[in-house]
C-alpha positions in Angstrom: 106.4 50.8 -20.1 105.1 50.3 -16.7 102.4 52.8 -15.6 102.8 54.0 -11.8 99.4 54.0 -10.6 96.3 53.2 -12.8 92.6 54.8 -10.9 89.9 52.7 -11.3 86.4 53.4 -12.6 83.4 52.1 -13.9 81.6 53.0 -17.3 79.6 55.4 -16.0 82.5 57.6 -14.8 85.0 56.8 -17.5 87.0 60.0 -17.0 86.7 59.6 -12.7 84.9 61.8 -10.5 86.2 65.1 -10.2 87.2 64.8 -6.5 89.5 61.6 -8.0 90.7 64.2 -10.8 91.7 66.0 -8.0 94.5 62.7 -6.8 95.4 62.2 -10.6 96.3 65.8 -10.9 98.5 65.4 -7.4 100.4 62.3 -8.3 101.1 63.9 -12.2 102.7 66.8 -10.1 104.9 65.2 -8.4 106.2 63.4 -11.5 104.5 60.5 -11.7 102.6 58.5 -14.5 98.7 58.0 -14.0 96.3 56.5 -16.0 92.6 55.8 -15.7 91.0 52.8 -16.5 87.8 51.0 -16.3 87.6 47.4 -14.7 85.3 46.1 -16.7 87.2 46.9 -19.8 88.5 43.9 -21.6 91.3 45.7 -23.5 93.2 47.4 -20.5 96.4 44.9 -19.1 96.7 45.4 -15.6 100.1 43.9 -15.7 101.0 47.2 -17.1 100.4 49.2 -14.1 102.6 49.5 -10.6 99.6 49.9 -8.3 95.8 49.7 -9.2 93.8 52.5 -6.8 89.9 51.7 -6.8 88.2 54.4 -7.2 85.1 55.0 -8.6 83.8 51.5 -9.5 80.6 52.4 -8.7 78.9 49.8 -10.8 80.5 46.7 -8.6 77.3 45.6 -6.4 75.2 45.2 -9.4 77.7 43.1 -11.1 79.2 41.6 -7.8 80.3 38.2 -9.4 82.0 39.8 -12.6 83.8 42.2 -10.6 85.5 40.0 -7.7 86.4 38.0 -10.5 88.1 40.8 -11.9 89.5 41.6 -8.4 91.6 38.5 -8.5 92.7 38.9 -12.1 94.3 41.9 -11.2 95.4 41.1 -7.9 97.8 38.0 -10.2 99.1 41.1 -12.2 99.3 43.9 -10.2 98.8 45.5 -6.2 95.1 46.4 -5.9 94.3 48.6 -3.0 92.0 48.2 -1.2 93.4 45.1 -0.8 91.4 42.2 -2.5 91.0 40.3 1.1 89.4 43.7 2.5 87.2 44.3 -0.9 85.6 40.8 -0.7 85.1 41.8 3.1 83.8 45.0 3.0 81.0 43.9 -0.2 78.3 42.4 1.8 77.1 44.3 5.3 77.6 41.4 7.2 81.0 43.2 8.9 78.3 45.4 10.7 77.5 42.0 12.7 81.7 41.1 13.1 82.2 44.8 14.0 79.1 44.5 16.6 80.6 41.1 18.3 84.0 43.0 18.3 82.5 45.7 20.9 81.9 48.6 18.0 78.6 50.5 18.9 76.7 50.1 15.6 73.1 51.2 14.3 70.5 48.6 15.1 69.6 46.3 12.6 67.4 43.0 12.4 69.3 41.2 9.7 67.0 38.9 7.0 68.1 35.9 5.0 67.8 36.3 1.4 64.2 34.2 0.6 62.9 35.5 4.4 59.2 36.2 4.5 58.8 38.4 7.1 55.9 41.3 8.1 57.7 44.8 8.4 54.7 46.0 10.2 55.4 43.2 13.3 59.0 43.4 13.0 58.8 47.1 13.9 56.3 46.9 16.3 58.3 43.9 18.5 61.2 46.4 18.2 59.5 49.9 19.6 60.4 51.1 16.3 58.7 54.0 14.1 60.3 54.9 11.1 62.6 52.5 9.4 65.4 51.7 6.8 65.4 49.0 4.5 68.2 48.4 2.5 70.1 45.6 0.3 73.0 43.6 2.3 75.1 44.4 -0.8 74.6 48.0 -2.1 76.5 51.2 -2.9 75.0 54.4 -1.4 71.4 55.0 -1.3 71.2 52.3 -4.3 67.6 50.5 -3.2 67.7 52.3 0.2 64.1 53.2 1.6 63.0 54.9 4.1 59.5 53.3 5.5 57.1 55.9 7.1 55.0 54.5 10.0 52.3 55.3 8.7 49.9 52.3 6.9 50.3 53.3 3.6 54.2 54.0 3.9 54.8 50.5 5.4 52.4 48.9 2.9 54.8 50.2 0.1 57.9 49.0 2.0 56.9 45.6 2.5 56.3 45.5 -1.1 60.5 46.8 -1.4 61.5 44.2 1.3 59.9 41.5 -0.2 61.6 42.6 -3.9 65.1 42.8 -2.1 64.8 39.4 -0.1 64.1 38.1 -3.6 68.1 38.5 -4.7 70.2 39.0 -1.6 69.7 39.7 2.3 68.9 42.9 3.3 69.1 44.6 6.4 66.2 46.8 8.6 67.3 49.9 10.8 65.3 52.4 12.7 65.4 55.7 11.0 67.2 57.6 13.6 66.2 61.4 13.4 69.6 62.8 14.3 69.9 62.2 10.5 67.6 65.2 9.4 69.2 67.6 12.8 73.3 66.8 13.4 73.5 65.2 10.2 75.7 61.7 9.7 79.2 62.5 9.6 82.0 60.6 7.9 85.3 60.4 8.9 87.9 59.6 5.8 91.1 58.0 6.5 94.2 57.7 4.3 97.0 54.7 5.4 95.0 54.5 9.0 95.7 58.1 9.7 92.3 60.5 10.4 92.1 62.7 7.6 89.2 65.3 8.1 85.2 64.7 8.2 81.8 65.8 6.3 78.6 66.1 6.7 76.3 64.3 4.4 73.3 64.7 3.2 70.7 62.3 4.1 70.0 59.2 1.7 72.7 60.8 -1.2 73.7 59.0 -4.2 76.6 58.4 -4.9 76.3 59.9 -8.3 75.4 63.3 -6.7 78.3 64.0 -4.7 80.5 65.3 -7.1 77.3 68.0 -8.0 76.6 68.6 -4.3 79.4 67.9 -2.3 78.7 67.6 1.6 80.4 70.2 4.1 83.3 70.2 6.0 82.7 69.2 9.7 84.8 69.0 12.6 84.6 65.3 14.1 84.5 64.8 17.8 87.0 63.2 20.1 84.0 60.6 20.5 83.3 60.1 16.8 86.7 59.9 16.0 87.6 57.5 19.0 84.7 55.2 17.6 85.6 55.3 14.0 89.2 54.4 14.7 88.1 51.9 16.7 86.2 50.2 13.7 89.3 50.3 11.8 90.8 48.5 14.4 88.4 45.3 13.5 89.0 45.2 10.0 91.0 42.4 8.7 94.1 44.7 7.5 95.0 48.4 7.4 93.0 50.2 4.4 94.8 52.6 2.0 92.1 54.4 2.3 88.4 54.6 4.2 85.5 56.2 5.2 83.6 55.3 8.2 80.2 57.2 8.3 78.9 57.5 11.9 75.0 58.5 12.9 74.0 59.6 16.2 71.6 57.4 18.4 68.3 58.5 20.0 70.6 59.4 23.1 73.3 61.6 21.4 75.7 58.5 21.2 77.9 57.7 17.4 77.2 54.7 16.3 79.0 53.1 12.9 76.3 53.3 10.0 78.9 52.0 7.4 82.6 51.5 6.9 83.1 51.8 3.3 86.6 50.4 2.1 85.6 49.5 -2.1 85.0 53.1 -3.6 84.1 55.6 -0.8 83.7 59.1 -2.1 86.7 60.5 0.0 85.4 64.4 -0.4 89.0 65.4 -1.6 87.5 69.1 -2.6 86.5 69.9 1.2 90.1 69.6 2.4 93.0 69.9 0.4 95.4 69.0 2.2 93.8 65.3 1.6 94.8 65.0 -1.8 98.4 65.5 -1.1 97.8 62.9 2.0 96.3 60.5 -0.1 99.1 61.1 -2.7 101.7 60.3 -0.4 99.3 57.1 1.1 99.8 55.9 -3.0 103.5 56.8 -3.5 104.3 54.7 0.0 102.8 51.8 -2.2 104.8 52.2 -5.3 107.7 52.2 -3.0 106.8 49.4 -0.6 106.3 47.3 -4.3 
């Protein structure tokens, strides 16, 4: 018997997040059948399902390879939304540079090759720039994200980080922007293309912590929301679902930090009447299918 929608997890979260509970719960209500699966399971038939919703496959960056392969398996079974196209998009930070060329304001970044040698310490200096970020070009949250002090000591210990990263994959270097620690960054989530509400998060949060400390509700700007929707305007296809997270620029501007499409925390708990939205955003699948 075919399963409506089937959420998607990893192993660490086999029973979902509790904000995802929150979807499950919506879509049982209005009378329809939900299971919860992870995508690394061998056992689980995707065939079986109407619509596979990723959720909280938090796991994917460390095991990139194994899970676009499972991507496509499912994709020959099933719908998968995201959509696989956006997914293999959205995996590696590179659409910061396609969003940039496209006219997006986005956070500064100096972007190194995987096997780069290059001296933080000059890189910073040629750029006027203090504090820094160094994270992995592939990442989920604040997995391997550092912030680098200017001071010697500081930058010493994050050349030592940069060099480990450019070892496996590219990685990316941003000025630490200090409206981080005083507006905050906000993210805007958004369900079938439609603004949905905003947080604000907390600085350098895992993703494992939101659940446990979920951000507050914030009121997005006309600016902020202009920009975001503008970045979801360059992506290659409308997202069931998004979250574009937004930091503010040494001048007050927005600028787009990240647009997460694979397994964004949505922050369902801060608004409710985004779990119903993002109920309906699922059942206008099952009935497009």
């Amino acid at each position: 018997m075919a399963i409506d929608c089937v959420l998607v997890t990893c192993e660490q979260v086999p029973a979902l997040d509790p904000d995802d509970r929150m979807l499950a719960r919506e879509l049982r209500r209005r009378g329809l059948t939900v299971s919860i699966a992870v995508w690394s399971d061998p056992l689980v038939n995707w065939a079986d399902a109407r619509v596979c919703v990723l959720r909280s496959t938090w796991d994917y960056h460390r095991r990139y390879r194994e899970f676009i392969a499972w991507v496509e398996r499912a994709a020959s079974a099933t719908i998968v939304r995201n959509d696989p196209r956006l997914l293999r998009w959205n995996a590696h930070k590179r659409y910061l540079r396609e969003l940039e060329r496209a006219g997006v304001p986005v956070v500064p970044t100096v972007w190194l090759r995987r096997g780069a040698r290059r001296s933080l310490t000059r890189l910073c200096a040629a750029r006027g720039w203090g504090d820094v970020v160094v994270k992995p070009a592939r990442g989920a949250a604040a997995h391997d994200v550092s912030l680098v002090r200017s001071d010697p000591a500081a930058r010493a210990l994050g050349q030592a980080q940069l060099e480990l990263l450019l070892r496996a994959q590219d990685v990316l270097v941003q000025p630490y922007l200090e409206a981080v620690a005083t507006y905050g960054e906000r993210a805007l989530i958004f369900l079938r293309g439609r603004y949905s509400h905003a947080v604000v998060k907390k600085p350098f949060d895992r993703v494992l912590a939101v659940c446990k400390a979920p951000s507050s509700f914030a009121e997005a700007t006309p600016q902020e929301r202009d920009l975001a929707q503008r970045a979801l305007a360059a992506v290659p296809s409308e997202p069931l679902y998004a979250r574009v997270d937004l930091l503010q620029d040494d001048d007050g501007r927005p600028r787009v930090s990240e647009v997460e499409l694979i397994e964004p925390a949505l922050y369902l708990s801060v608004y409710e009447p985004a779990q119903r939205a993002l109920a309906d955003a699922v059942e206008h699948e099952l009935a497009a299918s």
